[in-house]
N, C-alpha and C positions, 0 to 999 in steps of 0.2 A: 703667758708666754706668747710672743707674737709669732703669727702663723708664718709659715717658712713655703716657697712653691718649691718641690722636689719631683723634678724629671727621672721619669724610668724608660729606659732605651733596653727594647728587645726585640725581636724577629718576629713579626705579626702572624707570619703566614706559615714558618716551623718557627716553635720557639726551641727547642733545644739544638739549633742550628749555631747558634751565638751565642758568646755571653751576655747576660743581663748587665747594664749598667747602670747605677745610681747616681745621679747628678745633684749635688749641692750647693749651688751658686754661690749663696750666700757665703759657704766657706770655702768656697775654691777645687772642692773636692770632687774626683767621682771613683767611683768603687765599681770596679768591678767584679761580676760571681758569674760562677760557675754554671754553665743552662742545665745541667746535669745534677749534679748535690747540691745546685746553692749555695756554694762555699767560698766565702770572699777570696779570690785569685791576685789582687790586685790593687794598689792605693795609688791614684792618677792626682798630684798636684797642683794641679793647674794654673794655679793664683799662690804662689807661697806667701804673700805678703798680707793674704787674709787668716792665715791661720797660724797657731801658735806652734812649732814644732823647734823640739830641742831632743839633744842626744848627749845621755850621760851626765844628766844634768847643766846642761850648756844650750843655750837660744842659738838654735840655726836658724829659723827664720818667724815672721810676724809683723805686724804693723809696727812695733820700735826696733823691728833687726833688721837691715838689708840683706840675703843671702849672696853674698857675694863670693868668688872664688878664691880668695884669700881666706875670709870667712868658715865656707864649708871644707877646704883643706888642712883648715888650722881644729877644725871642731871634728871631723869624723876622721883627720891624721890621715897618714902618707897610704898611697896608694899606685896602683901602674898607672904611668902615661895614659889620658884619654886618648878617646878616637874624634876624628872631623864627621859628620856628614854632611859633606859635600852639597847634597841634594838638599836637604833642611836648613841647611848654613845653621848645624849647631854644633854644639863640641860636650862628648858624652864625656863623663867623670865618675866611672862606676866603680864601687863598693859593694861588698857584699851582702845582698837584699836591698840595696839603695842605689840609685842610680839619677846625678843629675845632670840636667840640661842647658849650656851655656849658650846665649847668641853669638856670632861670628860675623863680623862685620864681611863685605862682599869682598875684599883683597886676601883677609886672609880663609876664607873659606875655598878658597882655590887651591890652595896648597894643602898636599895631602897631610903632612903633620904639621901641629904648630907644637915648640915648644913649649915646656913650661914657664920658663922666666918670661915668655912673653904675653901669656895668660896672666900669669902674677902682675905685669907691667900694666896691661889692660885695666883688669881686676872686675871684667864682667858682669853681670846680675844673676845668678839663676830662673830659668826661667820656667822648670818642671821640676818636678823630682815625682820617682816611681819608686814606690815600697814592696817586694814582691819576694817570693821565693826564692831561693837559689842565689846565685853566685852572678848571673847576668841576666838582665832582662831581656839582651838581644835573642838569646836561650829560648825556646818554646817552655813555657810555664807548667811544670807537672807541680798538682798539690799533695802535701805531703800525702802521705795515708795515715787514717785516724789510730787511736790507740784502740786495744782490745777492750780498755774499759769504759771507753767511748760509746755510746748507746746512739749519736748521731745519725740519723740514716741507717737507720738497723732493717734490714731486713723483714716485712714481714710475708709471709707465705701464706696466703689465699686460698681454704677451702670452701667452693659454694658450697650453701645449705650447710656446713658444718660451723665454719668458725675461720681464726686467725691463728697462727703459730711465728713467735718473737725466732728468730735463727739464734741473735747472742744469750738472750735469756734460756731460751729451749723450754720456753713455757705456752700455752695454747690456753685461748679464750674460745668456747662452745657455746652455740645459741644456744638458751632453754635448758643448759645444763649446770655452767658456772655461775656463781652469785657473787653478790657488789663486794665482800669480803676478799672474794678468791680476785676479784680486777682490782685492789686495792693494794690486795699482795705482790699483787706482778708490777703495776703499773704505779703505784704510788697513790698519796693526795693528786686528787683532780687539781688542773689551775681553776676550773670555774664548772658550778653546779648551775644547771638551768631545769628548771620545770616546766614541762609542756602545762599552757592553762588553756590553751583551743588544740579543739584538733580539726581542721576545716576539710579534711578527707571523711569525715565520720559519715556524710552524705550520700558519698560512694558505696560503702559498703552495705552489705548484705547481713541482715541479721541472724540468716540460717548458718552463713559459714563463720562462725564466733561459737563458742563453747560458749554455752551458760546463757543465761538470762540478762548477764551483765554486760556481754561482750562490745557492743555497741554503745552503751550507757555505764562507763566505770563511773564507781563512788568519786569522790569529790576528794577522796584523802588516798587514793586508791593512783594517783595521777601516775605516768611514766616521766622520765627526768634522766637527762643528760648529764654522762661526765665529760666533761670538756679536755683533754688534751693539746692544748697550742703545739709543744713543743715536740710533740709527737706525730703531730700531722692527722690527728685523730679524735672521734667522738665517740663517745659507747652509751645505747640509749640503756635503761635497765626499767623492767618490766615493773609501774607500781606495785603490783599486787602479790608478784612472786619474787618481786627483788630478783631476775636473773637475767641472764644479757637477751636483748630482743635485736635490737640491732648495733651496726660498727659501720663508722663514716669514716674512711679515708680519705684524706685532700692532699692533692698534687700542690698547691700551694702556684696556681698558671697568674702570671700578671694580666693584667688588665679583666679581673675578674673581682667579685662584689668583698670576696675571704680573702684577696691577697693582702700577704704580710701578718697576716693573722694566725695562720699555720705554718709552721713548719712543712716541709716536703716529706711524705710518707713515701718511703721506699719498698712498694708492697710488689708483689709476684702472685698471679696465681697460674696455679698448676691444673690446667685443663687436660683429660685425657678424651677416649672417642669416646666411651660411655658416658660422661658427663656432658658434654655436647649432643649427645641425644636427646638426655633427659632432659637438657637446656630446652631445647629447643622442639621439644614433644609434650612439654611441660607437664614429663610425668614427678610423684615426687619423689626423691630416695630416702631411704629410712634412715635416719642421722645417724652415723657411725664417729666414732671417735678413731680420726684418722690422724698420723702421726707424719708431720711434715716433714722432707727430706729435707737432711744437713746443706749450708751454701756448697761443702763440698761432695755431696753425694748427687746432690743438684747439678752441679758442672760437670760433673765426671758421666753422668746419663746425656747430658748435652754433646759434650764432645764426643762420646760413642754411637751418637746418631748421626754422625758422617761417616764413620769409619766401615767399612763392605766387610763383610764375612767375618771372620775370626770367632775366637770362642771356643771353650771344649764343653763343659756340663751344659746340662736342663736350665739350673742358675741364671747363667750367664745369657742363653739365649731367652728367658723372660724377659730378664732385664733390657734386653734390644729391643723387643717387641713392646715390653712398655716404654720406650724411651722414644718410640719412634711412635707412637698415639697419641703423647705426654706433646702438651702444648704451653707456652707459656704467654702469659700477657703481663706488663708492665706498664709502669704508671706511663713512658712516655710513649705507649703504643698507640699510634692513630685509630681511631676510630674506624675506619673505613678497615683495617686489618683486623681488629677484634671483630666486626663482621665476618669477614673470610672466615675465622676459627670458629665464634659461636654460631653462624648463619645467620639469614636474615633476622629485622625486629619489625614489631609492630608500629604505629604513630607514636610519635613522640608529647609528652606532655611539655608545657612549654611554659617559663619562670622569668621575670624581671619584664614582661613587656606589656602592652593591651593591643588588644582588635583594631590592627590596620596600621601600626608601627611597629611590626615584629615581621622579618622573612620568614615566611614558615616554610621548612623542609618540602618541596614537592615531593607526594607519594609516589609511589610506585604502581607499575601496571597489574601488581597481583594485590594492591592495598588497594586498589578502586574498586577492581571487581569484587573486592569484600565486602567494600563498602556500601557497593550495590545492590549484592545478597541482604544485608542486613538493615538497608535504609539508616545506617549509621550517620552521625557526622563526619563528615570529611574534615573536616580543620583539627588542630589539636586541643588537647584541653588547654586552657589558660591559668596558670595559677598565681595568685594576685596580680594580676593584671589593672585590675580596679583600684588598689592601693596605689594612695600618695607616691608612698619612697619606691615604689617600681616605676613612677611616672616619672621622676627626677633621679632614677640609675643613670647613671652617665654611661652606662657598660650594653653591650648590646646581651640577648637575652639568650641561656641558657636551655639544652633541650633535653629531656629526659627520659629514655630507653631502657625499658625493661627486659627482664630474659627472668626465668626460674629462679630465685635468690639470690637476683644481683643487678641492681640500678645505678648505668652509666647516664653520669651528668658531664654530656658533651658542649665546646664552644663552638663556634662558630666557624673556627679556624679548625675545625676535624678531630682536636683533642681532647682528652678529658681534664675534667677539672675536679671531680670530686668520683666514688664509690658508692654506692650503699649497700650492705650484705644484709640478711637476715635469710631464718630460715622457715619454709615454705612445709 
């Protein structure tokens, strides 16, 4: 298949500022999505004569069809009088979820309406057509809402050190507790099995804090191995030895990143209260409790009662306020710089896709120096493949990576996250 260049247009500096858009030259197309769900919003025609479209079995337009106005009122049938703009000198011909675009010559685009018989006389070219929701595209574009048996964008709800909980399944994956059977049950056939065969952190670590004799030197048949979920926006490692979840990768699915298009956009939540930001951030550890995620609507209904001043009769009820008002939430499109605010500061960031001396590395801070100086540390970050080839030809600038007590944010460049890692401590 010969290789195609496909343009992505988005908002560098907030992405979920605008929609993403997909550019297709070669076929005339661009697609617009949603910066939010990712959800196609939008089919921008641009070229109809490169591409094949027909309605009801009928050529509206293509390299052997001209879309003309004759044409498209004879194929998609009678409709109300269009409208002029003036300002564009085009003449719109909407239809429901369809909407085309005729040129107007400079005489008659001065006049606020043109009839029809004199369009028909003309017999114009189309020169767009937009495929979208609704009834008009001049309309501001709401996408439907999914079905309840739609799993797209499912909600998942965020416990550090504990686990993940699905909102529509109402089922919970636990570190160290659940096995590859129980994530098979919930989540299905993997799309793709991967086996860790290096582990290049092994260097790092301490052979006192590993259980056993082996902990540093697993068997060879012993390996840990990834289930891959594309379509979930997720990875779940599982522990060779004990077959149970060790860790879970969440991806934002951010363009101009190494994973985009790869993932799906995981719709995750986690629910930070003040105890848990202590222990984040004290890095003391809590003893894994199997904790039971609040419903989307038990969730919202604590949200909206954290504005509301007084009210209330029982003991109940005032809990409930006091945990709703410690209770903190982060979401996949929370900036970095705000997840700071709630879990407090971090340490150096480990640093991924670049080498020594073409990577910006994060300037520390005035309390990371004088750590640095207590401990004759290094001051720069760690590098991880840096040395590698395909990091020296990423076209993507490099990735930094923030730790906290059972949960590593992998931030861009632009302040966002791009990916999760949970596991537990």
């Amino acid at each position: 298949m010969e290789y195609r260049r496909i343009q992505v247009q988005f908002n560098t500096s907030n992405p979920y500022r605008m929609d993403i858009g997909l550019v297709l030259s070669h076929l005339g197309l661009r697609l617009r999505f949603c910066s939010y769900s990712q959800r196609l919003k939008i089919i921008d025609v641009f070229q109809p004569m490169k591409i094949r479209m027909s309605y009801d079995s009928r050529p509206l337009s293509g390299p052997d069809t001209t879309p003309t106005f004759s044409l498209v009122s004879r194929v998609l049938g009678p409709t109300f009088p269009g409208r002029n703009n003036t300002r564009k000198r085009m003449h719109m011909l909407q239809y429901p979820g369809v909407c085309a675009l005729f040129p107007l010559k400079k005489a008659s685009s001065q006049r606020a309406e043109m009839t029809r018989e004199s369009l028909e006389q003309a017999d114009p070219v189309a020169e767009r057509f937009f495929v979208h929701v609704g009834k008009s595209c001049a309309e501001r574009l709401q996408l439907p809402p999914l079905e309840t048996s739609c799993l797209y964008f499912e909600t998942v709800v965020v416990r550090i050190n504990t686990g993940i909980r699905f909102a529509k399944r109402k089922r919970s994956l636990l570190f160290q507790r659940h096995t590859l059977q129980h994530v098979m049950s919930i989540l299905g056939m993997p799309d793709q099995v991967y086996v860790k065969d290096t582990d290049s952190m092994r260097i790092h670590r301490s052979p006192l804090s590993t259980k056993g004799d082996k902990g540093c030197f697993p068997l060879q048949d012993s390996r840990d191995y990834f289930l891959n979920y594309f379509q979930m926006g997720m990875d779940v490692l599982i522990c060779g030895t004990t077959h149970k979840v060790s860790k879970i990768i969440l991806h934002t699915n951010m363009p101009a990143t190494r994973n985009f298009n790869r993932y799906n956009r995981c719709n995750y939540q986690i629910m930070v209260n003040s105890e848990e930001r202590a222990e984040i951030n004290s890095g003391s550890k809590s003893p894994a409790s199997i904790i039971s995620s609040p419903s989307p609507s038990s969730s919202s209904s604590s949200r909206g009662g954290h504005g509301k001043p007084g009210g209330g009769g029982g003991g109940g009820g005032n809990n409930g306020k006091q945990q709703s008002k410690k209770s903190r939430l982060i979401s996949f499109n929370t900036s970095w710089s705000e997840i700071q605010r709630i879990l407090g500061p971090c340490g150096r960031p480990m640093v991924y896709g670049g080498s020594p001396g073409l990577v910006d590395y994060p300037t520390p801070t005035s309390s990371e120096t004088k750590a640095n100086k207590r401990d004759k540390a290094q001051t720069g970050p760690m590098i991880l493949g840096g040395a590698s080839e395909l990091n020296r030809l990423n076209p993507f600038k490099p990735t930094y990576f923030y730790a906290y007590e059972g949960i590593i944010f992998e931030v861009l460049p632009n302040d966002y996250i791009a990916s999760i890692i949970l596991f537990s401590t």
